[in-house]
Residue, then its C-alpha position, 0 to 999 in steps of 0.5 A: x844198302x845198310x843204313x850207316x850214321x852218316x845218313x842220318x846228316x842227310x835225312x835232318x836226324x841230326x840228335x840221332x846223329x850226335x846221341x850215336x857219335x857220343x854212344x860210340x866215345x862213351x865205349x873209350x879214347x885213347x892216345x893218338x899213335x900219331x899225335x900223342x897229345x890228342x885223343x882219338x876214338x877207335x870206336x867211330x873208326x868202325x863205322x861211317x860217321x863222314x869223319x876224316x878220322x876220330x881224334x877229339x877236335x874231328x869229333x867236336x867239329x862234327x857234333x857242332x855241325x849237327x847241332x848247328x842245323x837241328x831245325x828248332x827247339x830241343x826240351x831243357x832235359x835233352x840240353x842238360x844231357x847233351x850238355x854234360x856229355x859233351x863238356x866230357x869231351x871238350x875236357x879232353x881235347x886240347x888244352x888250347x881248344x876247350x875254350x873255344x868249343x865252350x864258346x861254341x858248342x855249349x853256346x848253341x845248346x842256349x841259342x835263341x833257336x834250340x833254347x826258345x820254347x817258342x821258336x819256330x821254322x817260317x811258315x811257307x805255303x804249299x810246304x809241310x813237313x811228312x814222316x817217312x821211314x826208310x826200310x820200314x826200320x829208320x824213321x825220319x822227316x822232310x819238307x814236302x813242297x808243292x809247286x806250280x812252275x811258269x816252266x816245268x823244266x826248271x825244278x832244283x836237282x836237290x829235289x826228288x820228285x813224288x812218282x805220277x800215279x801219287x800225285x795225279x791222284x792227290x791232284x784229283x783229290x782236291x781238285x774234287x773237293x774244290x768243285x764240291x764245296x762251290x769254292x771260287x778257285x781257278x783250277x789249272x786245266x793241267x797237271x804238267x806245271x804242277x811238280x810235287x817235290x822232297x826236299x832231300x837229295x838222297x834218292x836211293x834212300x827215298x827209294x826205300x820209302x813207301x811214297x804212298x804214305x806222302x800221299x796225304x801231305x801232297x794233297x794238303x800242299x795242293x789244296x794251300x797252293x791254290x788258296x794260298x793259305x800256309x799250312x802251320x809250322x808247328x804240323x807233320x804228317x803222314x799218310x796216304x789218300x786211296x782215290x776217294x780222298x780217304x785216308x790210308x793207314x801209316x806204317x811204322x808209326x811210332x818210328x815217326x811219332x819218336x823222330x818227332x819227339x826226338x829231333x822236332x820239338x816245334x811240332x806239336x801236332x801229329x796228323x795221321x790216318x785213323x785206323x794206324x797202329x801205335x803203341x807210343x805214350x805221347x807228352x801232353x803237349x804233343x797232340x796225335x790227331x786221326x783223321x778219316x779223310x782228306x776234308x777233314x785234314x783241310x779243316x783241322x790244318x786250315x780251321x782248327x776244327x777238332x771236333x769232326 
C-alpha cells in the first residue's frame, strides 16, 4: 500500500499533514463550478487528504483539526510561518467566515499548549513516546505502554500489541537486571498479565515497521512499571535490545530525529543506540544521547546520569 496524506492524522504527523495540504493550495484555487462564490483547490482533489471536497471552508476545517491535536509546543518560527500561510487562505474564504476561523485557528497558534515553551503532555508510568518508520521511508512517533492486566483479556481495540518474541525478551532483559542490582521488587512469576501495546489503531501500517526497533522502549516501560517511576515526558526513543540487554543500532534515524524536530517540540532528548548512523545537525536544545545498553538507558531515563 502507498503512504497517502491522510495517514499522517493517524500516525500524530499532524504539521506534516497541515505543511502538505498548504503545499498542494499554494499550486492554485479557483472558483467553485458549483458554488461561485467559493473557492476550491483542484489540487487536493488529486490525493487523499480525508476532505469530503476541497472548497476553502473544508480546507480551514481540516487544518484546524490537525492543529488542535499536535501534542505540545510548536518554535515561534514555525507559528509565524504557519501563521502568515494560513491567513492567506482565511482572506479568501467567505466573506462571513474569515472572522471566525481568525478567532479559531490564529488563536490556536498562541494557545497555552503550542505557544508555551514550557508545556508538557502528563507524565504517565510505564508509557514513553518511540520513533518508528513505516516503509523505511515515512518516519512517525506513538505512545508506547506497558501494562500489567488483573484480566488479560481486557485490552482496548485501539491498541496494537507488540509480537511475543519482542516482548519475552525485553521481559527477560529487566527481569535480569532487577535480580542483578539485588533490587527489592516482587517480579510477576508470568508474562501473561503483562501486554506491551501501540497506541495507534493503524495495524496495517505497524505492520510495515520494524518492531525490533521498539524493542528498547518496552523494556524501559517494563522496568518503570515495576518501580513505579514515570519515565520524563520530554524523552523519545527508539531502538532494539539483542538477548543480553545490548542495544541494537536504529534505521532511518534522521527520518526520526526530523518527526521529532518537526511535530514534537517538547522532546528534548533523543535516546538512541550507539553505533546508529545519522547525518542530522540537531539544535542546542535537543540532546541525541547514544546509549551501549539497557542499564545505561535506565540510569540516564531514571538518574540523570549522563557520564557513563
Amino acid at each position: 500500500m502507498n503512504f497517502i496524506p491522510r495517514q499522517h492524522l493517524e500516525i500524530d504527523n499532524y504539521i506534516k499533514f497541515v505543511d502538505e495540504i498548504l503545499h498542494k493550495c499554494d499550486k492554485g484555487i479557483e472558483y467553485c463550478k458549483i458554488c461561485p462564490n467559493e473557492f476550491v483547490c483542484t489540487e487536493l482533489e488529486k490525493d487523499d487528504f480525508g476532505l469530503n471536497n476541497s472548497t476553502i471552508s473544508e480546507v480551514l476545517t481540516a487544518i484546524q483539526y490537525a492543529l488542535s491535536k499536535v501534542p505540545g509546543y510548536l518554535n515561534l518560527e514555525k507559528r509565524n510561518d504557519l501563521r502568515v500561510h494560513i491567513k492567506n487562505y482565511i482572506n479568501e474564504s467567505p466573506v462571513h467566515e474569515r472572522r471566525i476561523w481568525e478567532d479559531s485557528i490564529l488563536d490556536l497558534l498562541l494557545d497555552d499548549k503550542l505557544a508555551n515553551p514550557s508545556y508538557k503532555p502528563r507524565i504517565k508510568i510505564g508509557e514513553v513516546r518511540t520513533l518508528l518508520t513505516y516503509n523505511s521511508k515515512i518516519s512517525f512517533s506513538t505512545y508506547l505502554k506497558c501494562l500489567y492486566l488483573e484480566n488479560k483479556d481486557t485490552l482496548t481495540n485501539i491498541t496494537f500489541n507488540l509480537p511475543p518474541e519482542i516482548t519475552s525478551n525485553c521481559t527477560k532483559i529487566v527481569n535480569q537486571y532487577i535480580q542483578a542490582k539485588h533490587l527489592d521488587i516482587s517480579i510477576p512469576p508470568g508474562t501473561d498479565y503483562i501486554k506491551y501495546c501501540l497506541e495507534k489503531n493503524v495495524p496495517e501500517i505497524i505492520r510495515r515497521c520494524d518492531l525490533n526497533e521498539t524493542g528498547l522502549a518496552a523494556a524501559l516501560c517494563y522496568y518503570a512499571v515495576f518501580t513505579k517511576s514515570p519515565i520524563p515526558e520530554n524523552i523519545a526513543i527508539t531502538g532494539g535490545l539483542d538477548t543480553q540487554g545490548r542495544t541494537l543500532p536504529a534505521d532511518s534515524l534522521d527520518g526520526k530525529i526530523e518527526t521529532v524536530l518537526r511535530e514534537l517540540h517538547f522532546i528534548d532528548k533523543i535516546i538512541c543506540p550507539a553505533g546508529s548512523s545519522f547525518s542530522i545537525h540537531a539544535p542546542e536544545n535537543v540532546k541525541i544521547i547514544e546509549v551501549r545498553n539497557l542499564e545505561q538507558t535506565i540510569d540516564i531515563v531514571f538518574k540523570n546520569n549522563f557520564t557513563i
